[in-house]
N, C-alpha and C positions, 0 to 999 in steps of 0.2 A: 815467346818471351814477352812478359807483361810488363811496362814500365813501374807499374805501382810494385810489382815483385822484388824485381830488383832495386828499387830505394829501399824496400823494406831489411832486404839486406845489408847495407852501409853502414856504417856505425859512423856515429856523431863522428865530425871532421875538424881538423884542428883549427882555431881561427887565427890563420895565415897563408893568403892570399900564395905564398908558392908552392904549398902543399895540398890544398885541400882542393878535394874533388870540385869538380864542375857541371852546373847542366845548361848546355847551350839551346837557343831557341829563334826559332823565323817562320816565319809567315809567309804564304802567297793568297791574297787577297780576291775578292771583288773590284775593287776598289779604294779608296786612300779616305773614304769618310768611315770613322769610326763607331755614327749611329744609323745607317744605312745601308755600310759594304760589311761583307763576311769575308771570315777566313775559310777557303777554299783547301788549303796545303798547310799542315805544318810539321816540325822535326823539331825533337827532341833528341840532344845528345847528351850521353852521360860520360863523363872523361874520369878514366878514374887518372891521377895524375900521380899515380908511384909507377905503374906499368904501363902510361901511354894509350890504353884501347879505350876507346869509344864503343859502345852500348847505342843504335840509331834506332829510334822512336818514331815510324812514319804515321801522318796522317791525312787522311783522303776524305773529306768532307763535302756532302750535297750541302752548301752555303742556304739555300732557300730563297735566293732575290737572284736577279740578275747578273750577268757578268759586264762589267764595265769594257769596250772593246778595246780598248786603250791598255787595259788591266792583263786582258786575255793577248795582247801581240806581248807582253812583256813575259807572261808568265805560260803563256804555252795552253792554258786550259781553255776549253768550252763548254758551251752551257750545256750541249748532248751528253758530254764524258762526266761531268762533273752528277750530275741527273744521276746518271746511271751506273756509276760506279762509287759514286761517293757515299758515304755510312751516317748514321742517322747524327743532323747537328748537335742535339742537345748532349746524348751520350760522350762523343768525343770531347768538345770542349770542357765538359767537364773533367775527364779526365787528365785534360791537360793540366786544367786547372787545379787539380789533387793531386796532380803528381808533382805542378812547381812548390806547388804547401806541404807537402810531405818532404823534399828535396830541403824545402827552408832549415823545417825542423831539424834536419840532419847537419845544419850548418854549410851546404852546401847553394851558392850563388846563383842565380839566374844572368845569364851571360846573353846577352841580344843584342847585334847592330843595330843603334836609333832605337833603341829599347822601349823610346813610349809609345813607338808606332806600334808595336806589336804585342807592345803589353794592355796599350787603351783598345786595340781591335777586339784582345780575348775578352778582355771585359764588357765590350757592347756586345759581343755574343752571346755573353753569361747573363748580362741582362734580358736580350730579346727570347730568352728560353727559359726567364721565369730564376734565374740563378744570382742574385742581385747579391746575395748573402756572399759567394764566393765572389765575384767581383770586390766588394768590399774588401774582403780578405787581401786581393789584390794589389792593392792600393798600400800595402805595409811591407811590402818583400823586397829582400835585398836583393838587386839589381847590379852589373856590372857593364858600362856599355862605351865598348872601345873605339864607336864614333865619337864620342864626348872626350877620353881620355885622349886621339888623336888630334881632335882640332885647339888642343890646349898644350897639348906637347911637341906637336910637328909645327916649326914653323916653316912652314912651305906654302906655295902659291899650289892655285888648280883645285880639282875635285876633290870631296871628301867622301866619295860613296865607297863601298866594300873594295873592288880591284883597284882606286889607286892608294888606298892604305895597304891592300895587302902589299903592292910594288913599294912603299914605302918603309915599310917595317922590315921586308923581307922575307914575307912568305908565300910560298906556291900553293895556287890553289888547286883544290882536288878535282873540277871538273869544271862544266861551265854555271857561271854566275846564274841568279834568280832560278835556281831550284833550290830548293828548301831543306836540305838534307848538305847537299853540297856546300850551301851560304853558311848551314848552321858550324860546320866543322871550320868551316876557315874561320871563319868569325872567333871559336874555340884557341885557332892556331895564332892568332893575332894578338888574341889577347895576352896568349901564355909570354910572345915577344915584347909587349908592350912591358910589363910586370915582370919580365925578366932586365928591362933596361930599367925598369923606374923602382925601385922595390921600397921606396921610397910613398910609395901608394898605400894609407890604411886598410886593412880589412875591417869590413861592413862601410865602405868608402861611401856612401849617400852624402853625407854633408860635401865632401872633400870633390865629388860629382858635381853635385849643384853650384858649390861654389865655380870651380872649374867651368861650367857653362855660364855662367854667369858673367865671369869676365871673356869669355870668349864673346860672348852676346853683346856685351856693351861696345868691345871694339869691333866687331861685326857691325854694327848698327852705327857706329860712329863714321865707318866708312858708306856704312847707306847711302847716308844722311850727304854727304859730300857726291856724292857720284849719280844721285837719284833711284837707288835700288833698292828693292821693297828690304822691308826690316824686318828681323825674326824675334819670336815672343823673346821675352827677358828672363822668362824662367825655365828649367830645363823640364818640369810637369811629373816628376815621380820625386 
């Protein structure tokens, strides 16, 4: 099953957030710098959202730099397995990359937890393989990412990483956290809860995103500033 195939089949989706298909997306990394580390793992999930099923798009990537060992306790790979099982960089990321621009066209969302972490990663990829053009491309696609929509809707104390929103919203996840197939569906499942309580969210929500981080940021930062705790950018970066 070829993910470009099956976009090919979709027909243009309506633009309303509780109908229209979805493609979810995560990363397992090198590392957390964007012009250094590679993407090592990623999933692609396609939701069709009238019957529920998920379409899962795995990707096994030899990165080509190192593994950060920090990177590797989190995320299970190393640099033997990665070597030697992993398929050629340039090929794959591209196709990732043509399948989330193909997925646009159809009106259908890119869905990722911390969305800029793994959407700035594909794009230093795209860059360091000579792909600068789809990157760019990058930089214009509608994005949905329900860390942003939670730290602006939950008021609640504690983490905001993937398992304590899912306990939060109320959904079970399908397996164990930081695998990439796994993270990519809950993340799917969370959002559909988030948007089923807020429906009050536009579709092509970018402005309505940013702004939302933004004031999350400033009171974020306000409490920094009082307590001595490092401060986070002011803008949300997509």
């Amino acid at each position: 099953m070829d993910i470009l195939e099956e976009l090919e089949k979709i027909p243009k989706q309506p633009e309303d957030l509780s109908s229209c298909d979805l493609l979810g997306f995560d990363t397992e990394t090198t590392g957390l710098d964007c012009k250094k580390d590679s993407i090592i793992s990623a999933s692609l999930v396609l939701r069709d959202r009238q019957s529920g099923e998920d379409k899962v798009f795995n990707f096994l990537i030899n990165p080509n730099t190192p593994i950060d060992p920090k990177a590797s306790a989190v995320n299970g790979f190393t640099q033997e397995f990665v070597e030697k099982n992993g398929k050629n960089q340039k090929e794959e990321v591209e196709k990732i990359a043509e399948a989330i621009l193909l997925a646009q066209k159809k009106s259908i969302p890119l869905v990722a937890y911390n969305a800029k972490f793994d959407v700035k990663m594909l794009e230093g990829d795209l860059e360091k393989v000579g792909r600068k053009d789809l990157a760019d491309k990058l930089s214009q696609i509608f994005v949905l990412d329900p860390l942003v929509m939670d730290r602006y809707l939950s008021h609640r104390p504690g983490r905001r990483n993937l398992e304590s929103a899912m306990q939060w919203w109320g959904a079970a996840p399908r397996g164990g956290y930081h695998d990439a197939q796994v993270d990519t569906q809950a993340v799917l499942d969370l959002l559909c809860l988030i948007l089923k309580a807020h429906p009050e969210i536009p579709y092509r929500a970018m402005e309505w995103q940013r702004d939302a981080y933004r004031k999350w940021a400033k009171g974020r930062n306000e409490w920094a500033e009082n307590n001595g705790a490092f401060k986070v950018e002011e803008e949300w970066g997509l």
